[in-house]
VOGU-3710 file (C-alpha; in Angstrom, 3 decimals, decimal comma):
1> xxxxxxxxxx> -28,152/17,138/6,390  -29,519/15,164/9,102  -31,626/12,964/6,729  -28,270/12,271/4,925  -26,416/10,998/8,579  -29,201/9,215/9,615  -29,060/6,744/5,832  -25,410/7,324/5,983  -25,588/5,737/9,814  -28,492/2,828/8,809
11> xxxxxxxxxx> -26,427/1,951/5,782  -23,142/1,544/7,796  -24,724/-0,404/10,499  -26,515/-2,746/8,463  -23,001/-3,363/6,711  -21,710/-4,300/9,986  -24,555/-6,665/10,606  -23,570/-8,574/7,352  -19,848/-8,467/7,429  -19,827/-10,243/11,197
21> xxxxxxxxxx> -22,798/-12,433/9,771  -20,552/-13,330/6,772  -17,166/-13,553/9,135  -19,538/-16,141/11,690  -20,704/-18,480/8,414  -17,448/-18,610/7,705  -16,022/-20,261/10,474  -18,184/-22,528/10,366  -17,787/-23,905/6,830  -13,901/-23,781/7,543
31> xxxxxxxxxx> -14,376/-26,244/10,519  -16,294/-28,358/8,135  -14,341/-28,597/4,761  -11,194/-29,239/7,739  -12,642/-31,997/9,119  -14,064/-33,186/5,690  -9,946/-32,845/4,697  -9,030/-35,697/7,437  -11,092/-38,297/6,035  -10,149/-37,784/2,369
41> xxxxxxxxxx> -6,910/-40,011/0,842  -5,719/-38,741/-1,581  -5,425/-40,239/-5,048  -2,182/-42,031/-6,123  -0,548/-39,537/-8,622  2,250/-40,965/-11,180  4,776/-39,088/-12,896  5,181/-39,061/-16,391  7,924/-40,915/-18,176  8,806/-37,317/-20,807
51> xxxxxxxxx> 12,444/-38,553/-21,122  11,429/-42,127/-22,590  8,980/-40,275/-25,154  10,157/-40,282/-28,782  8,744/-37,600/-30,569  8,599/-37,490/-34,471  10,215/-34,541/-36,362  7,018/-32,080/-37,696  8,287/-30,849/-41,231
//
């Protein structure tokens, strides 16, 4: 029984090690890919003229 806490209590606090290891690397590639956002300009997007289309009849 106490062989089975002790894993049970290793396993648990490892898990905590990785999630705030995972939480902290995540910040940090948030800040990034926000300031990357600033500098990008978007690309000019047209609409599509589906009104104008003629379409031919199938059968």
């Amino acid at each position: 029984m106490l062989t089975f806490f002790s894993i049970l209590l290793v396993l648990v606090g490892l898990n905590a090690a990785l999630l705030l290891f995972s939480v902290n690397s995540n910040k940090k590639r948030t800040q990034k890919t926000n300031s990357n956002i600033a500098d990008y300009s978007p690309t000019k997007i047209y609409p599509l003229n589906i009104i104008e289309a003629k379409y031919k009849k199938a059968v």
